[in-house]
C-alpha positions as CSV (number, residue, x, y, z in Angstrom):
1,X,0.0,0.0,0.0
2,X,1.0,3.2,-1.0
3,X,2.1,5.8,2.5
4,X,-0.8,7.9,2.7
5,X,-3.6,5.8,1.4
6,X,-6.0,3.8,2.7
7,X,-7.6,0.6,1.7
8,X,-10.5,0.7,-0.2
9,X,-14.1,1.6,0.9
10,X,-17.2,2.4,0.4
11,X,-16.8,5.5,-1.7
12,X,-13.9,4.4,-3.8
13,X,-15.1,4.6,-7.5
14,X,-12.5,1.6,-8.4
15,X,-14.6,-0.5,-5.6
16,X,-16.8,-2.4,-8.2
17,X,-13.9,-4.3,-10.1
18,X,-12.9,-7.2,-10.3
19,X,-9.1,-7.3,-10.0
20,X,-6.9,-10.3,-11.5
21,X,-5.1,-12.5,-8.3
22,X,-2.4,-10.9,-7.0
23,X,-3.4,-7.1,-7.4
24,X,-5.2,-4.8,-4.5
25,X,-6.5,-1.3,-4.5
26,X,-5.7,1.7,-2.7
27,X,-7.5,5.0,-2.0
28,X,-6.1,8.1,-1.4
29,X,-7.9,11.9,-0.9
30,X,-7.7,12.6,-4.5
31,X,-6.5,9.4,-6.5
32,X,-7.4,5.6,-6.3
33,X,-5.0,2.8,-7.2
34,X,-4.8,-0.6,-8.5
35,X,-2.0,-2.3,-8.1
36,X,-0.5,-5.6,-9.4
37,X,3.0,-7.1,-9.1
38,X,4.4,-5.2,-12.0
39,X,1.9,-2.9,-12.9
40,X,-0.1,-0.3,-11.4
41,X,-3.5,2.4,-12.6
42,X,-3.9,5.4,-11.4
43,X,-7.4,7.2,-11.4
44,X,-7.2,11.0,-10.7
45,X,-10.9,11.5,-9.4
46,X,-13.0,15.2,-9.1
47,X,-12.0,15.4,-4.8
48,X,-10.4,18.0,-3.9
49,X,-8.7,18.1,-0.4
50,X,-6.8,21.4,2.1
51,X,-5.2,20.8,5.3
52,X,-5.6,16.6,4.4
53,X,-9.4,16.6,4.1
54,X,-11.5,15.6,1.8
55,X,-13.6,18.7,1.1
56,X,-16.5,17.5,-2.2
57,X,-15.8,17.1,-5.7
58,X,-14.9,20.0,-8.6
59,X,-16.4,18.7,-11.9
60,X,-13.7,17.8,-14.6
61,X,-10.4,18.7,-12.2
62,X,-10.0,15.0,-12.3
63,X,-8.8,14.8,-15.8
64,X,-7.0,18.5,-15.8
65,X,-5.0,17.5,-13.2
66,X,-4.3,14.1,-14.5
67,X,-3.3,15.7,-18.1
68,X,-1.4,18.5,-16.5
69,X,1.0,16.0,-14.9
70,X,0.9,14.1,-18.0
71,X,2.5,17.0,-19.7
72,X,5.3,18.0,-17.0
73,X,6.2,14.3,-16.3
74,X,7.1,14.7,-20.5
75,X,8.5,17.9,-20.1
76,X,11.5,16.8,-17.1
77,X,11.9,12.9,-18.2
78,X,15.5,13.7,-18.8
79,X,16.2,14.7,-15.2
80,X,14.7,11.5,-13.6
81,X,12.6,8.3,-14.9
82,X,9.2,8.8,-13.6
83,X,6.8,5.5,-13.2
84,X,4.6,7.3,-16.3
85,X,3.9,3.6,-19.0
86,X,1.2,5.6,-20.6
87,X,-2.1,7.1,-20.5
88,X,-5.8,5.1,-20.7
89,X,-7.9,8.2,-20.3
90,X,-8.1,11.8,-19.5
91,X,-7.8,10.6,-15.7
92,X,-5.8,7.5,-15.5
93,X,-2.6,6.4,-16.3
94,X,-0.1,2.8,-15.8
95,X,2.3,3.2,-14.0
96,X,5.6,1.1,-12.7
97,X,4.7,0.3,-8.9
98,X,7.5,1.8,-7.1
99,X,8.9,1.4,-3.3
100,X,7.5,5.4,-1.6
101,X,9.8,6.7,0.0
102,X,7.9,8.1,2.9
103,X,8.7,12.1,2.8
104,X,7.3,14.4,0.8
105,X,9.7,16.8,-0.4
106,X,8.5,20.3,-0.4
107,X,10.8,23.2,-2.2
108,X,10.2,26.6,-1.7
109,X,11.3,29.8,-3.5
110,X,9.8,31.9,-1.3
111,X,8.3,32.3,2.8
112,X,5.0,32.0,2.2
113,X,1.9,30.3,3.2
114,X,2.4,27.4,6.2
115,X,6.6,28.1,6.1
116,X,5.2,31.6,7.0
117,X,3.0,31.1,9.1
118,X,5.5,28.8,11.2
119,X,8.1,31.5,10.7
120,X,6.0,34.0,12.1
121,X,5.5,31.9,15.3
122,X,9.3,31.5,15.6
123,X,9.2,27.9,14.1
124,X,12.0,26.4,12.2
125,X,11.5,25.0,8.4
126,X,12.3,21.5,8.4
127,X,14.8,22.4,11.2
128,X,15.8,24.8,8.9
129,X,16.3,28.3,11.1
130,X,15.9,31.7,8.9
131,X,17.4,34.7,10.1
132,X,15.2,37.2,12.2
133,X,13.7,39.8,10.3
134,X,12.3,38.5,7.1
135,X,8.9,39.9,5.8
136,X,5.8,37.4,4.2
137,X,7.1,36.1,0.9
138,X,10.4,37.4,1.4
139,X,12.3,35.1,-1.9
140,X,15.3,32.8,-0.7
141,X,18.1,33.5,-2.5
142,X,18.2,29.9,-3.3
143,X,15.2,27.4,-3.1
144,X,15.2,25.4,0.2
145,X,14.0,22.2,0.8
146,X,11.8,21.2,3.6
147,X,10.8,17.7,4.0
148,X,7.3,16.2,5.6
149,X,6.4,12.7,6.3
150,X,3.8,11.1,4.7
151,X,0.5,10.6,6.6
152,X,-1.9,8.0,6.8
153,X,-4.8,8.6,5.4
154,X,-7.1,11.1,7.7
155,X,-3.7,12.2,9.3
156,X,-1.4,15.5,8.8
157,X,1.8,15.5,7.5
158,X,4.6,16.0,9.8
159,X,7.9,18.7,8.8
160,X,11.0,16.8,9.4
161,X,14.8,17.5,9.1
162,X,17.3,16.3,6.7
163,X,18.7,15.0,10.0
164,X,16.0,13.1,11.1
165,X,15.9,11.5,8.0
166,X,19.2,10.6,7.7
167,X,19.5,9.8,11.5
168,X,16.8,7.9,11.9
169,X,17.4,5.5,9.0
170,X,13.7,7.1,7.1
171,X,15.8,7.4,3.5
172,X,19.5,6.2,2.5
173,X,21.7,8.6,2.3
174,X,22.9,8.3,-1.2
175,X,19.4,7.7,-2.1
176,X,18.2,11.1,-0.3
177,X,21.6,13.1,-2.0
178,X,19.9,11.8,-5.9
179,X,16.1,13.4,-4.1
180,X,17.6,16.7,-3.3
181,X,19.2,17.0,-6.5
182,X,16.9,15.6,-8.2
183,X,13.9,17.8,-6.7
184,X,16.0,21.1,-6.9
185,X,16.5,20.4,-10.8
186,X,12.7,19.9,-11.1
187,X,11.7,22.7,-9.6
188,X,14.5,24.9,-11.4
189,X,12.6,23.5,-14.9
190,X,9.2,24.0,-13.6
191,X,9.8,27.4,-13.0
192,X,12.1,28.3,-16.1
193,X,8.9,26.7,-18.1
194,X,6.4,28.7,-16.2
195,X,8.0,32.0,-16.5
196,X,7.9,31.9,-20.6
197,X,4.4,32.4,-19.7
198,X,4.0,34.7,-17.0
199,X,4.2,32.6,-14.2
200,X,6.2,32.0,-11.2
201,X,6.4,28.3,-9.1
202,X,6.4,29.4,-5.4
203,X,6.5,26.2,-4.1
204,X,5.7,22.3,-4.6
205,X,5.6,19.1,-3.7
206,X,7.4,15.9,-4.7
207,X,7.5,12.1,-4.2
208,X,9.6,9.5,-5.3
209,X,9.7,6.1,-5.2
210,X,12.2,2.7,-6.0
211,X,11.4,1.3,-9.3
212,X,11.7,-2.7,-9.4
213,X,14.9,-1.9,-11.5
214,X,16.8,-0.1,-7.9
215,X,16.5,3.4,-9.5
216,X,14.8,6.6,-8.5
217,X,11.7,7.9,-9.6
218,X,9.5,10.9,-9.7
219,X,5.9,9.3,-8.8
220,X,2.8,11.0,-8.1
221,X,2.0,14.6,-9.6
222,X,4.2,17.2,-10.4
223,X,3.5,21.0,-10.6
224,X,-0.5,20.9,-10.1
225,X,-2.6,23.0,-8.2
226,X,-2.7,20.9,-5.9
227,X,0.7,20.1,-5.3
228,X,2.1,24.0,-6.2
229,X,1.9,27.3,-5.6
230,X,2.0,29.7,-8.8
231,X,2.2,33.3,-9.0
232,X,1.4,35.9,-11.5
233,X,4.9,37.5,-12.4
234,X,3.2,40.8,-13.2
235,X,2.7,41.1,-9.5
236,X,6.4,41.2,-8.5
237,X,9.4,43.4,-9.4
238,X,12.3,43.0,-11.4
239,X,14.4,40.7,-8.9
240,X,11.2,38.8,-8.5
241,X,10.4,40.1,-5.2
242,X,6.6,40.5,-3.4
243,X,6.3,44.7,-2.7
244,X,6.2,44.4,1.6
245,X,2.5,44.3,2.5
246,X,1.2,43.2,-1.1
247,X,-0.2,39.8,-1.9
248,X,0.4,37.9,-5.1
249,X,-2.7,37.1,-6.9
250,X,-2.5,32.9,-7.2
251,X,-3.1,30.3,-9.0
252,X,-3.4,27.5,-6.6
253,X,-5.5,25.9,-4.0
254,X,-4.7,28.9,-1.8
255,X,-8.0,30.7,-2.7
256,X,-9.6,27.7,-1.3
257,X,-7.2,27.7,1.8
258,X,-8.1,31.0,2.9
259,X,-12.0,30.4,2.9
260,X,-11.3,28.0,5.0
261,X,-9.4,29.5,7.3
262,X,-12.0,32.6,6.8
263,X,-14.9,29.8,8.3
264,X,-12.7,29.0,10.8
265,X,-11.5,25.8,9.7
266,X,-7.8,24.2,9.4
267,X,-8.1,20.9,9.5
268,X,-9.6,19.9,12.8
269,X,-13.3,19.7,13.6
270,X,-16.2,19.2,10.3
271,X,-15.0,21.8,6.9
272,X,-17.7,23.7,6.2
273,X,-19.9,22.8,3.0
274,X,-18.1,24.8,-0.5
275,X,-20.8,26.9,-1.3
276,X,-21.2,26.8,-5.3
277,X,-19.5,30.3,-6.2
278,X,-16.5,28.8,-4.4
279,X,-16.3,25.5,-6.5
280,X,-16.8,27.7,-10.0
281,X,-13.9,29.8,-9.1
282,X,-12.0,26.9,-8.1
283,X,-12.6,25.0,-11.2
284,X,-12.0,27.9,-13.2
285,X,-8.4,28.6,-11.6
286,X,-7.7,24.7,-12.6
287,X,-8.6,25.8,-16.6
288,X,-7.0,28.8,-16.2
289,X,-3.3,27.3,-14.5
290,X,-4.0,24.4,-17.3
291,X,-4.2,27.3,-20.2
292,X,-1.0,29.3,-18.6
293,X,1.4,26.7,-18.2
294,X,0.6,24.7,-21.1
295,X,-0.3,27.0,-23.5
296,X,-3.2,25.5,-24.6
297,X,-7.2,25.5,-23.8
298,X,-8.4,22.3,-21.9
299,X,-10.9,22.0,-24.3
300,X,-10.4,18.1,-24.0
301,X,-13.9,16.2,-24.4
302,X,-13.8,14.7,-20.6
303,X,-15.5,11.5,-20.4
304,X,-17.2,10.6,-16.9
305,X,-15.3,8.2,-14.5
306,X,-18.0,5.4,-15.1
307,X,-17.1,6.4,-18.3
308,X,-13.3,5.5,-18.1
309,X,-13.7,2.4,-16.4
310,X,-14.2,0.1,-19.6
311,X,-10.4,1.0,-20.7
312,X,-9.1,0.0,-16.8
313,X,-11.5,-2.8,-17.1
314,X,-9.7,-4.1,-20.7
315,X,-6.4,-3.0,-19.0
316,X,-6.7,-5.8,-16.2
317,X,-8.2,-8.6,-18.0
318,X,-4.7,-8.0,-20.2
319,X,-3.1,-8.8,-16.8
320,X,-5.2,-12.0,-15.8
């Protein structure tokens, strides 16, 4: 079982096959798994999640996000294999099954958002200690990395050190050298791509994973909404720096973060209900992050997921 997934239940849309000997399913806050001994199928759904809860469905982000991973997992394949075999439909994928490696590795460009907030309350980053002094979204002068652990499902993630991981035996050390390089080149790309249109990458998340074959790989998303903070570069100067006091417009699941926090939730206690203004905006910012960092319209005929289940469906009985 993948960290940070649970078995299956009663809601998972994947519930209803019938899977070949030897493979079991998974269910995570926004994608659903079947996995087999040397294959795997990834279903993006419509959930959308903040602070680790499942918060409703946004019509058609399932596929958006799907086929904006799709396109950056193309776009860095020469900096490290990624589990990508190929696509089935606008919201699912094969994929290699890959050991997790149980940190999520976070890279920021900037103190913003939680690394703020923590900052502001005289936290460290990761163990990470900043110098005194430094304003909301103040830009490091290099990107810094600050690891979590990987939660069960219906739990938070936990920062934790480069220390900690090395110390307490969490990663190898030569494998955790290839993730820091390896993340720090991805995020260099991500943002070099995003700026040709206007963009900057804030911050994001990545995992990685142990391919059968002993190597590294990127596994998961990469440079989604919901794994990234984006910026409008029109909204910062010339050495790419916030304006003390301002705020960035986003593109990002940050609007949805700060109704929350508005309603007084983050993350403990019942979320409220996403009223439907909220969940047009927020599918419109998916489109719109989709058009921006790709280029092109997601005008993409988006089947349901009952819809897609026929091509998983073919896929397994391939695998019987």
């Amino acid at each position: 079982m993948m960290p940070g997934q649970s078995p299956d239940h009663d809601h998972s849309l994947l519930g209803s096959i019938d899977v070949p000997a030897g493979w079991h399913r998974t269910s995570g806050k926004v994608r659903e798994a079947l996995w087999g001994p040397d294959a795997g199928v990834l279903l993006t759904t419509d959930r959308i999640s903040a602070y680790d809860v499942v918060l409703g469905e946004i019509p058609g982000k399932g596929a958006i996000l799907n086929q904006l991973s799709l396109f950056w997992l193309k776009q860095t394949a020469d900096i490290i294999p990624n589990h990508l075999v190929h696509e089935l439909g606008p919201r699912s994928v094969v994929v290699t099954p890959c050991r997790v490696l149980p940190v999520e590795v976070i890279v920021r460009g900037y103190l913003t958002g939680s690394a703020w907030r923590a900052y502001r309350d005289g936290q460290s980053l990761s163990g990470i200690t900043l110098p005194a002094g430094l304003q909301e979204h103040h830009r490091f002068a290099e990107p810094i990395i600050t690891p979590s652990t990987k939660a069960d499902a219906g739990s938070h993630d936990t920062p934790i050190s480069r220390e900690e991981i090395l110390g307490l035996g969490v990663v190898d050390p030569a494998v955790w050298q290839q993730v820091e390089t390896a993340a720090l080149a991805l995020y260099r790309r991500g943002s070099e791509i995003v700026a040709a249109n206007g963009l900057v990458l804030v911050d994001t998340k990545y995992e990685f994973g142990i391919a059968p074959d002993g190597r590294l790989h990127l596994i998961d998303e990469i440079h989604t909404p919901d794994s990234s903070r984006f910026w409008f570069r029109d909204d910062l100067d010339s050495e790419l720096q916030v304006t003390p006091g301002s705020q960035p417009r986003s593109l990002d699941k940050e609007f949805l973060r700060s109704f929350l926090r508005d309603a007084g939730f983050t993350g403990e206690g019942t979320p409220p209900s996403l009223p439907d203004d909220i969940r047009r905006e927020v599918a419109r910012r998916y489109r719109e992050t989709y058009r921006l960092i790709t280029g092109d319209e997601f005008d993409r005929e988006v089947a349901t997921v009952t819809e897609e289940l026929p091509a998983i469906i073919e896929f397994l009985q391939r695998h019987r």
